[in-house]
N, C-alpha and C positions, 0 to 999 in steps of 0.2 A: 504494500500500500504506500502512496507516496506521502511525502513530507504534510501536504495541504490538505491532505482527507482525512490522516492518520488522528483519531482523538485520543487528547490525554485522557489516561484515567484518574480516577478520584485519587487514587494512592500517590501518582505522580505530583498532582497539584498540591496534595497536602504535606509529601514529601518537600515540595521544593519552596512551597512558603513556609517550612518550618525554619529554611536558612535565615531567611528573612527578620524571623522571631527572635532568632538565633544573637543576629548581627545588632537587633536594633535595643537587644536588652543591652547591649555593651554602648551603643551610638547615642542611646536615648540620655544615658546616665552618663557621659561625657558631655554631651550638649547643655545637658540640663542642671548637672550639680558637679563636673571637674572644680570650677572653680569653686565652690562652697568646697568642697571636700579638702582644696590644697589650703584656702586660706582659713577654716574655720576645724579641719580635722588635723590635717600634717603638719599648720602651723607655719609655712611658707608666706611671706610677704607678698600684700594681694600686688603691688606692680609687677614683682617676679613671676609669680604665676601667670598674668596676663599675657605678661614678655613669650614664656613658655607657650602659654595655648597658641597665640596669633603666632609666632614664628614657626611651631611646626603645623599648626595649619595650614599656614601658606607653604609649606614643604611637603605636605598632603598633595595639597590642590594644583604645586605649580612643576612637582618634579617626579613624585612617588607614583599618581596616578598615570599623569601621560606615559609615560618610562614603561608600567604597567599595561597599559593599552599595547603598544608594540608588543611587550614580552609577550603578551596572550593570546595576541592575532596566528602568532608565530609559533606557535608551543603544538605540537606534534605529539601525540600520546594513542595507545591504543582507547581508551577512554575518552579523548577530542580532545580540544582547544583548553572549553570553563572548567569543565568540573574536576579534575586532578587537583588544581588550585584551590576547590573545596576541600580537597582530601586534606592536603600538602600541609596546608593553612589552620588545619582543624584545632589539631591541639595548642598549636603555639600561638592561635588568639587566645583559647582558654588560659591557659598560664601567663602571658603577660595582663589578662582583662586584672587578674586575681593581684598582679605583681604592682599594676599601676595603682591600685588601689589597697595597698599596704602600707603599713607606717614604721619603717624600720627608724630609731632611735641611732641618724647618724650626723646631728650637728646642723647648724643653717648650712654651711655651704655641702655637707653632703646630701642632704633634702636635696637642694638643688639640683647637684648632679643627678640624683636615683629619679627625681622626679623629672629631668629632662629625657633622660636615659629611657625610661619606661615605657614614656608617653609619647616620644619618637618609633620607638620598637613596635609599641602597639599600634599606632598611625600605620607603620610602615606594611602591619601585615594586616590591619584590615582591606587597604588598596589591594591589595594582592588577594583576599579574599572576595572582596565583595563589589570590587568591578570584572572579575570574571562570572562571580553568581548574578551579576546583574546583565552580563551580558549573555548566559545561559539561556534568558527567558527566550533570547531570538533567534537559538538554535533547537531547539525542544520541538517545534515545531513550527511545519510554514504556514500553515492557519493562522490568519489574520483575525477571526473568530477564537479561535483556539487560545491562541494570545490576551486577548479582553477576559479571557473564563480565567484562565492562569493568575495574568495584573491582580484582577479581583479576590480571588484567594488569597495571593500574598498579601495582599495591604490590610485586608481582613488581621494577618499576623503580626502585620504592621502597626498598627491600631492597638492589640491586647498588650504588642507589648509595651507603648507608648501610652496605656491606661495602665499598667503595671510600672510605670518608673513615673510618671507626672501624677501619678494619684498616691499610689502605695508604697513607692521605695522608702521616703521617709519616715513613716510609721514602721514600714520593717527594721529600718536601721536602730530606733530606739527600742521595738519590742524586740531583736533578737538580739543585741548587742545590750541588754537591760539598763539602756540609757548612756553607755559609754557609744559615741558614735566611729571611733576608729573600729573598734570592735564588732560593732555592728555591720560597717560597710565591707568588711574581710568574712562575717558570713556572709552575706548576700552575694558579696561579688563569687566567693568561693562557689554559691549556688548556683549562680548565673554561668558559671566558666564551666561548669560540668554539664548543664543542661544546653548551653552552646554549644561542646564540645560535639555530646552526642547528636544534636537536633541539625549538624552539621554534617555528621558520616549518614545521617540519615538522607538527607537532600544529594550525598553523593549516590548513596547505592539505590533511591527507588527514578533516578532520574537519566535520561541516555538522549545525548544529542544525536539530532534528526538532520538538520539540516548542515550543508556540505555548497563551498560556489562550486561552480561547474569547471571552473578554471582550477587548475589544482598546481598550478607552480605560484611560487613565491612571490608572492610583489612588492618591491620596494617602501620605504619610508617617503619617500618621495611622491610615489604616484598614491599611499594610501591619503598624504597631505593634500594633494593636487585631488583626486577624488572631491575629499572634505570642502575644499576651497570653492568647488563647483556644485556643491551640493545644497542650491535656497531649503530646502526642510528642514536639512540641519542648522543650518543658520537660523533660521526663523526657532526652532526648538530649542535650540541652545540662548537665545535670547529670554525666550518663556521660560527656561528651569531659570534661568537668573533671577529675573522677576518675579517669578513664583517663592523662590527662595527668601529673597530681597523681605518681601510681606511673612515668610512664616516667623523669618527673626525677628523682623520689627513689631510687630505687632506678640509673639511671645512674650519676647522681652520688658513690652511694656505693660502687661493687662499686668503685674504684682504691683506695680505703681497704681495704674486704674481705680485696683478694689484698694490698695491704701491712704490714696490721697484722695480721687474724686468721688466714690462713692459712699455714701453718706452712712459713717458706723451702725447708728442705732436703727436703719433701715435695713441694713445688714443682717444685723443681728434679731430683728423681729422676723424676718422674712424665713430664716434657719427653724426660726421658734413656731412659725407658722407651718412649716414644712415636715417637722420634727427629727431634724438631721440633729438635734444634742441627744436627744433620745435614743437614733441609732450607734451614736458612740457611744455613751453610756454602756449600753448593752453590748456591744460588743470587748470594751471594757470587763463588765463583769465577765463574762461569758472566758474570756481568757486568763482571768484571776481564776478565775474555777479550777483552768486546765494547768496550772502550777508556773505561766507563763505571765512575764512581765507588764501585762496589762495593754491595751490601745491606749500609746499616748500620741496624741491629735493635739496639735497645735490649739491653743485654747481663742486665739481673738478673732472676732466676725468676719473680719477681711480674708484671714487666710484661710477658714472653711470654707468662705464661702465659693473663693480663688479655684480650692479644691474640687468642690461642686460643680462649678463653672466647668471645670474641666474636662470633668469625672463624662457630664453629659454630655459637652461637645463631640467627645472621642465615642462613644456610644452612638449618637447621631449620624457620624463619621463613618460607621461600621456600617449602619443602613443604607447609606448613602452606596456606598460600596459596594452593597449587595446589588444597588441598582442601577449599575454603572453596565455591566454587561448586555442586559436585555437592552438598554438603552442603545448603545453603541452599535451592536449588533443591525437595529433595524435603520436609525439614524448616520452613522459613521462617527468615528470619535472624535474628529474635529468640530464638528456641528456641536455636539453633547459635551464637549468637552468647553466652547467656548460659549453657550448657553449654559450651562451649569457655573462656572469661573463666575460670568458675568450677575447670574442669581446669587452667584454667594455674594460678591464685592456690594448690592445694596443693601443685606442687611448688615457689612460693614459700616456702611457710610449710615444709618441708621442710627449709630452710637453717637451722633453728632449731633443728634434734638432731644437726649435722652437727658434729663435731670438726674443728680446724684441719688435722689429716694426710688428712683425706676428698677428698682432690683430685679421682680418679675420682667420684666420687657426686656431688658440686659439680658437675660438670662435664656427667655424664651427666642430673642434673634440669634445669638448663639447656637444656639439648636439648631435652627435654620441653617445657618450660614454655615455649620458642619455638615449639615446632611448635604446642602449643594454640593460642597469641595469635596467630600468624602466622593460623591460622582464622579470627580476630576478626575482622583489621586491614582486608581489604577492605570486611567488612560491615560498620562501621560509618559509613564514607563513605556505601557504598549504602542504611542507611536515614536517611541524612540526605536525602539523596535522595526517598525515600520521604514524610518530613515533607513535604517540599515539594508532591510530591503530595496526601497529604492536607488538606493546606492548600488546596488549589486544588479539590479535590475536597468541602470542608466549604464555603468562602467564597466559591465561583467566581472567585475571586482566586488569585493566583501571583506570587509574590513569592521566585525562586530563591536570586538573590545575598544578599536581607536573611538569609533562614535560613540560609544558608550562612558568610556575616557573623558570624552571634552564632555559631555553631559554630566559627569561628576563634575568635573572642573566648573563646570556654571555653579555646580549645586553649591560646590564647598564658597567659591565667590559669590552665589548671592546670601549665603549664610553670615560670610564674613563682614558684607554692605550691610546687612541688616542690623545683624547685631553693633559694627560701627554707628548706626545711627543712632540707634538706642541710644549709646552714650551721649552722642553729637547732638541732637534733640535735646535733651535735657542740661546738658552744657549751655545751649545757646538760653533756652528759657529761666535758666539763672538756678536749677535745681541743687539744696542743701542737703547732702545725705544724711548727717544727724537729726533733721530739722524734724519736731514732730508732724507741724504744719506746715504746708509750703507755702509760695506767693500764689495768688489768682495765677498769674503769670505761668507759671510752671503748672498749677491744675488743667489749664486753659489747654497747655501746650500737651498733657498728657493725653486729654480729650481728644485734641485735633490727629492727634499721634493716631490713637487705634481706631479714627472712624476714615476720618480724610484721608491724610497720608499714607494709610494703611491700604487704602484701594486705590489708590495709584498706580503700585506696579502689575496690581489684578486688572486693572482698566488698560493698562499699554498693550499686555499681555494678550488681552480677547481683541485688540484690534489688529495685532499682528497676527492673529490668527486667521483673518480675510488674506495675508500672500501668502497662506502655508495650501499647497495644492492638492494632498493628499486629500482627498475626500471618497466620500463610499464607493461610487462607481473606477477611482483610480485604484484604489485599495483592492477590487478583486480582479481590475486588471492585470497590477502587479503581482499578486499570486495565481493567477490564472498563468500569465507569460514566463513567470520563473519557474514553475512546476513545470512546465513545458519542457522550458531547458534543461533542467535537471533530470525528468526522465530519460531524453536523449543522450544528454552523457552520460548515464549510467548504461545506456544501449551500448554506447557506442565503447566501451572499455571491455 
C-alpha cells in the first residue's frame, strides 16, 4: 500500500505523541520555572541566570538546531533519517533533565559553571531529539489527512503535559519535597526523566517511517539552502511560527502581572468563593493528610489561584479545540481553518481591552474561548509545516524534512525569545517597580494594553499572511496525488 493511502493506527498515533509528552514535560518546566528554580532554588544570581538562559538559547536556536537539520536530513540508518535520534537521544535527555535540575552544594562560581554546563548539554540534546521527532510527523506518512489525525493527537499530549507543569508542578514540588523545594524538584524531575525516558523508546518502536524522495542521492547544503530560498510556504510559515510565538510569550509572561496588579483582589477572591475552588483545596488537603503525605499546599492569595484556574481551563478548552481541528481541516483545508480559527481566537484577545478589573467571570469565560479557537490552530500548524516539506519535494524533487523543520524551530525559539524580550521591555518602558505592592495607572494601563492589544498583533499579521500562503485544499491533494505518483514509479522502477 503506498505512503498516501496507508493509515496510521491508533497504536502508532498514541505511540508517537507520547514523545511529544515526553519532551514537553522537560520544555514546559524550562520555559516556565528554569528561572525560578536557578534564582529562588540553587540560589544563583537572577542577572546570571538570565545571562545563562538567553545565551544558550540563542545557541539552541542559532547553531545546535540548524547544524541538527543537516545532520538529520543526512543520517542513513536501517531505521530512517528521525527516529534512531529518538532512540540515540532517549536516555541522555533523561539524565541531564534530572542533572539540570539538581543542587549540588558547589560555591557561586561553581553553581555557575554546573549550571551552565547542564543546561547547554540538555539544550544540546533536546535539538537532537526533538527536531528529528518533529520532523518524523512528515515521514510517517504521505497522507495529508493522515497528518491532521497525527498533529491532533500529539498536541492532545501537548496540552496534558503543559496542564501538568503550569497547573501542578508546583504543588508537586512542595507536597513531595515536604516543603523543601530543591528537594522537591529532584523528585519530580527524577519522575519526569524516567517516564520520558520510556514514553521515548516507546515512540521509537511503535513508529516506522513511510515516506522516502524518489531521488535517493545526496544533495548538497547548498541546493537544500537554495531549495528553502525559493520556497514562498516556507517563508510565509516561518514568519507565522514567529509571530505565533512572538504572542504565546508575550502575553504568558504577562497574565501573572494581569491577575496581580489589574484585576481587582477582593473580586478575585469572591469569585473563587462563589465557584468553590477553596473548598476543593481544602479537600484535597485533607484527603492527602489522611494518606500520610505532606498535604496540598496551594498558594494561598486570590491572584495566584485564580492565575491557576485561569489556566487550568484554558488548557482544557485547548484540548477541545484540538479535538476539533481534524474534522475541520479535513473538509475545509488547514489554511482556511487555521487562519479563521487564529483570527477567532485574537478577538476574544482584544476583548480584554473593555474588561474592568471586577470582570472576573468575562476574563475568564473569553479565555475559554480564545483557547478553544487556538487549540484549532495548534495541530495545524505542525501539519502544514509538514506540508512545506512536501511541496518542496514536490516543486524540487528534493526533500529536505529536518532542514525545514530546523528553520521552523529556529522561528519558534526566536519568537519565544521577542516575546519574552518584551515582557520585560513593556514594563520597562511603562515605568514598572518590582517591589512595589501597587503600581502607577501607568504601568496597570500598560499591562492591560499588553495582553489585549498588543497581544493580537502578531495573531492579526499572522492571519493576513496567510492570504500569500498557497497551499490550500484542492493544492494539498494535488500535491499528494503527484508525489505518490512518483514515488510508486521509483519504487517500479529499482
Amino acid at each position: 500500500m503506498n505512503s498516501a493511502q496507508e493509515k496510521l493506527t491508533v497504536l502508532e498515533k498514541l505511540g508517537y505523541s507520547l514523545g511529544d509528552l515526553a519532551a514537553n514535560l522537560i520544555f514546559q518546566t524550562l520555559v516556565t520555572f528554569l528561572a525560578f528554580f536557578y534564582t529562588d532554588v540553587f540560589r544563583i544570581p537572577a542577572g546570571t541566570a538570565a545571562t545563562i538562559i538567553f545565551a544558550v538559547g540563542l545557541l539552541g536556536a542559532f547553531v545546535f538546531t540548524p547544524v541538527m537539520g543537516l545532520v538529520a536530513d543526512r543520517t542513513r540508518t536501517r531505521w530512517g533519517k528521525f527516529r534512531p535520534w529518538v532512540l540515540w537521544t532517549a536516555v541522555p535527555f533523561g539524565v541531564l533533565s534530572l542533572l539540570a535540575f539538581t543542587t549540588p552544594d558547589l560555591g557561586e562560581h561553581g553553581k555557575v559553571t554546573y549550571a551552565l554546563a547542564t543546561y547547554t548539554l540538555l539544550v544540546l540534546v533536546y535539538v537532537a531529539n526533538n527536531l528529528p521527532y518533529s520532523a518524523l510527523s512528515g515521514v510517517l506518512t504521505g497522507s495529508m489527512e493522515q497528518r491532521n489525525s497525527l498533529s491532533s493527537w500529539r498536541f492532545v499530549a501537548v496540552m496534558v503535559a503543559q496542564f501538568i507543569i503550569q497547573v501542578l508542578l508546583l504543588p508537586l514540588v512542595l507536597l513531595l519535597g515536604h516543603g523543601d523545594k530543591a528537594h522537591g524538584f529532584h523528585v519530580v524531575m527524577t519522575a519526569f526523566a524516567v517516564i520520558g525516558t520510556v514514553f521515548f523508546l516507546v515512540t521509537f518502536f511503535t513508529t516506522r517511517e513511510r515516506v522516502a524522495p524518489v531521488r535517493q542521492e545526496a544533495s548538497s547544503i547548498r541546493e537544500d539552502l537554495a531549495d528553502l530560498a525559493r520556497n514562498r510556504p516556507w517563508q510565509i510559515m516561518l514568519l507565522v511560527t514567529i509571530l505565533v510565538f512572538v504572542n504565546l510569550a508575550l502575553k504568558g509572561g504577562m497574565y501573572v502581572y494581569y491577575f496581580k496588579y489589574y484585576m481587582d483582589g477582593a473580586a478575585l477572591a469572591d469569585f473563587l468563593g462563589r465557584i468553590g475552588f477553596e473548598h476543593v483545596v481544602a479537600g484535597l488537603d485533607r484527603l492527602l493528610r489522611g494518606l500520610g503525605l505532606g498535604g496540598f499546599q496551594w498558594p494561598h492569595d486570590a491572584a495566584t489561584s485564580t492565575f491557576s484556574l485561569f489556566n487550568a481551563l484554558g488548557i482544557i478548552f485547548m484540548i477541545v479545540g484540538i479535538g476539533c481541528s481534524k474534522r475541520l481541516a479535513d473538509r475545509y483545508g488547514k489554511r482556511n481553518v487555521f487562519g479563521g480559527a487564529l483570527l477567532a481566537s485574537t478577538l476574544f484577545l482584544l476583548a480584554f481591552d473593555v474588561y474592568p478589573p471586577d470582570a472576573v467571570g468575562l476574563v475568564v469565560a473569553s479565555y475559554i474561548v480564545h483557547g478553544f479557537f487556538y487549540g484549532i490552530t495548534t495541530p495545524l500548524l505542525w501539519a502544514m509545516i509538514a506540508d512545506v516539506a512536501d511541496y518542496s519535494e514536490w516543486k524540487n524533487r528534493r526533500r529536505a524534512t529536518a532542514m525545514i523543520f530546523s528553520a521552523m524551530l529556529c522561528g519558534l525559539k526566536l519568537g519565544l525569545s521577542l516575546g519574552g524580550a518584551l515582557v520585560a521591555g513593556i514594563l520597562a518602558h511603562y515605568g514598572y517597580r518590582p517591589d512595589a505592592p501597587v503600581q502607577d495607572p501607568a504601568v496597570v494601563d500598560g499591562i492591560r494594553l499588553t495582553v489585549s492589544v498588543f497581544c493580537s498583533v502578531p495573531f492579526l499579521l499572522a492571519v493576513a499572511l496567510l492570504f500569500l500562503y498557497e497551499i490550500d485544499k484542492p493544492m494539498e491533494s494535488r500535491i499528494e496525488r503527484e508525489l505518490d505518483t512518483r514515488r510508486l514509479a521509483g519504487e517500479g522502477a529499482r
